[in-house]
N, C-alpha and C positions, 0 to 999 in steps of 0.2 A: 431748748433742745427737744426735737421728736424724735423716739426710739419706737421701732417696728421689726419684733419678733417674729420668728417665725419656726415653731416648736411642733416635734411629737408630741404626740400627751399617751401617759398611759397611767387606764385605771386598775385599782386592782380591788374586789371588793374583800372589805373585812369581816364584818357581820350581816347577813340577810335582813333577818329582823329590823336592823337600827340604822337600814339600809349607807353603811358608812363605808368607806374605802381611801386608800392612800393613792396621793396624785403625783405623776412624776411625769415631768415634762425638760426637753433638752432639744436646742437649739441653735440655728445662726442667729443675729440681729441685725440692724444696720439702723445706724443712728445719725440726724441732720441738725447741726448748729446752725441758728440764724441770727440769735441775738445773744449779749450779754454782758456784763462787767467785771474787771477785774482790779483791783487792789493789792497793791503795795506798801510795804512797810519796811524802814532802814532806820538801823540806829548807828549814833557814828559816836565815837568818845575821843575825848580831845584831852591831853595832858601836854604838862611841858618839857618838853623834849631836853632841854636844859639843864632841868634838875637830877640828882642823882639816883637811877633805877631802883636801888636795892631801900632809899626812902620816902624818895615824894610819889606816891599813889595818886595825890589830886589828881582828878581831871573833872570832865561835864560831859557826861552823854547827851545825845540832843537824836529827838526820834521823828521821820518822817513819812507822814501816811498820805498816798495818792490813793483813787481812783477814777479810771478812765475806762472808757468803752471797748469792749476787746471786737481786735477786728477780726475777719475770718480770711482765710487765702494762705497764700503759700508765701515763706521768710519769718524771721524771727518776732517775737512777739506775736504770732496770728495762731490764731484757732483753725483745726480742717474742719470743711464745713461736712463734708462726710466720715463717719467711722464704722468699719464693720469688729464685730467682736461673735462673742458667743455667750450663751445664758444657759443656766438650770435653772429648775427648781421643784422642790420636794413637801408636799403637805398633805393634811387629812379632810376630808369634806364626811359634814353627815347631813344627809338630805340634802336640799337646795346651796346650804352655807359651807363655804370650805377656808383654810387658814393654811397658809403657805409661806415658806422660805424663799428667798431668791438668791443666786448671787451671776453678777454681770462683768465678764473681764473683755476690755478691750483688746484689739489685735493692732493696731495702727496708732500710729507719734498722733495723738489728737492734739498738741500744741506743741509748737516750735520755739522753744528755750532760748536766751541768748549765749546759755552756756553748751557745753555738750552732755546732752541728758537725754531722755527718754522720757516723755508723758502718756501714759496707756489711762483710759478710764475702766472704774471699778467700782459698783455699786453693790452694796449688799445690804437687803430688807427684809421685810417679809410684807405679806398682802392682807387683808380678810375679805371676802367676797360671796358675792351672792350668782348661783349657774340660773340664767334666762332660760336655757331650754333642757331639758333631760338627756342624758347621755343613754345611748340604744344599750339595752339588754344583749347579755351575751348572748347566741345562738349557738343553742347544743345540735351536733351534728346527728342528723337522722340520715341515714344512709336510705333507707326504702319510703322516707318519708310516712311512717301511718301513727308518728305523733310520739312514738316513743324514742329519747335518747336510744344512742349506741350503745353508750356507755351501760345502759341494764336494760338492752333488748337481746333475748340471747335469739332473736333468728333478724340479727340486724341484716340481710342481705333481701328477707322476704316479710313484706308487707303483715301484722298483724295484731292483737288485740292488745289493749295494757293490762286486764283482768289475766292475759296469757303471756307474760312479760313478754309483749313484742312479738308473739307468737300469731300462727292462725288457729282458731278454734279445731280441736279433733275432726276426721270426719273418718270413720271407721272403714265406712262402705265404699268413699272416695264419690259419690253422686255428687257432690258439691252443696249438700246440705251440711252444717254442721251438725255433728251427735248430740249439742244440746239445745237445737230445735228438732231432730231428726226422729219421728214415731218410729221410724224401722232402722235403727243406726246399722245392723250390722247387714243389711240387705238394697243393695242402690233404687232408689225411687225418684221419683220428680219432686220439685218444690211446693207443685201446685195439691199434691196428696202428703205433704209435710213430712217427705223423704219415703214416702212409703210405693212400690210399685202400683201402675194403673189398676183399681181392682177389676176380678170376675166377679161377679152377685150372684152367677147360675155355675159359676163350676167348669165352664167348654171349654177352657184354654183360650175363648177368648175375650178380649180386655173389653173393658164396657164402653169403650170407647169407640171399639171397630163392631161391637155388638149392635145388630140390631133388634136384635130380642134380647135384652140383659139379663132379664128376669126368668126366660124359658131355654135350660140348656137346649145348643143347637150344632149344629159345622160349619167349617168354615168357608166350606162353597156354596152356603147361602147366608153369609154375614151372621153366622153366630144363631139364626132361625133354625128351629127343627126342619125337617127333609118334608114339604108340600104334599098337602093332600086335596088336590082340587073337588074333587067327586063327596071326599067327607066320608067312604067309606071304612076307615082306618088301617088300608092300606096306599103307605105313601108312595107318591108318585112314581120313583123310582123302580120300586117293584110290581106295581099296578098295569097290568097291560092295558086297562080300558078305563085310563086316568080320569077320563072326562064323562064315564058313565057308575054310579053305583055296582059295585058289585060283592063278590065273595072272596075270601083267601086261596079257597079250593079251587077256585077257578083264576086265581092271580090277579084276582080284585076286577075280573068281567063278573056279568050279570050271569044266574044259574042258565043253560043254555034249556032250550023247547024243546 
């Protein structure tokens, strides 16, 4: 006879450490006879019917043993070549080795009686066995995925650190540096000045970046340069009437007049 289960399994762990847990599995089956014998036994006693009940006990029992090939098919004396039924079973595994209960009740007459009877089959065992492949690790649910359970992420909706249980690093100023890489936490800056604003080196308000004199305050409508003195007389262009010739203040930076 072939039996072909067909079970949930559930595991349950018991100790991490000793990596053990109880196995519970519950199912249909369905089972195929194709071969088999069966055997009989009759005992018959024989007294003389003659003599008087209440003292002649004599007799002779005489016992007869067959066996013959059971057949399969439908009528009496036959085996069903098919049976469905149902199974559990309940046991412990630690590591790869697990040790199990079973027990198997049929649903269907698996043999046809000459009398009026009911034959269900019914197995009950137990196993010992070795798992060929590992059973998958529970997956603890991350809701924002960034590695920390739900379970002790307290900003399980927003992605964040485990050092922050699941949190995002502080970031005070909100620049998108965190405050503990951030040189200027409580003031927004770039990443690339390690949270600190672009700096000035001369002071003009403006950044050294739009600066093209960084080192010598200037304005802003000559890129961060002091105001142009082409002539070199030390007054700048601006106020110099005679830009392009040396001159005096007193004369508004022309030459002393002849």
């Amino acid at each position: 006879m072939a039996e072909q289960d067909f079970h949930g399994l559930m595991h349950s762990c018991v100790s991490s450490s000793r990596k053990a847990g109880f196995i519970v599995s519950a199912g249909p089956y369905v089972s195929f006879f194709y071969n088999g014998e069966q055997s009989t036994s009759a005992r018959t006693f024989k007294r003389n019917l003659n003599a008087s009940p209440d003292y002649d006990l004599e007799g002779s029992v005489k016992v007869v043993n067959e066996e013959k090939r059971m057949e399969t098919g439908k009528g009496e004396g036959k085996a069903q070549s098919v049976d469905l039924g149902y199974n559990f079973r309940a046991g412990l595994d630690i590591g790869s080795v697990y040790l199990s209960g079973f027990y198997s009740q049929g649903l269907t007459n698996a043999y046809q009686r000459t009398y009026d009877a009911t034959t269900n089959n019914r197995v009950i065992g137990a196993s010992l066995g070795i798992w060929l492949n590992k059973l998958p690790e529970p997956v603890a649910k991350d809701k924002d995925g960034d590695g920390v359970p739900d379970k002790t992420d307290k900003c399980p909706d927003v992605p964040g650190l485990e050092k922050y249980l699941g949190c995002p690093a502080t970031d005070t100023d909100k620049d998108g540096v965190p405050d503990e890489t951030d040189k200027c936490p409580q003031v927004a800056g770039l990443a690339k000045y390690n949270g600190c604003p672009i700096p000035d080196t001369d002071g003009d308000g403006i950044n050294d970046e739009l600066d093209k004199c960084p080192e010598i305050a200037g304005v802003a409508k000559y890129n961060g340069c002091p105001v142009p003195d082409t002539d070199g007389d030390g007054i700048n262009d601006e106020n110099d009437k005679c830009p392009d010739v040396a001159g005096v203040a007193k004369y508004n930076g022309c030459p002393v007049p002849d």
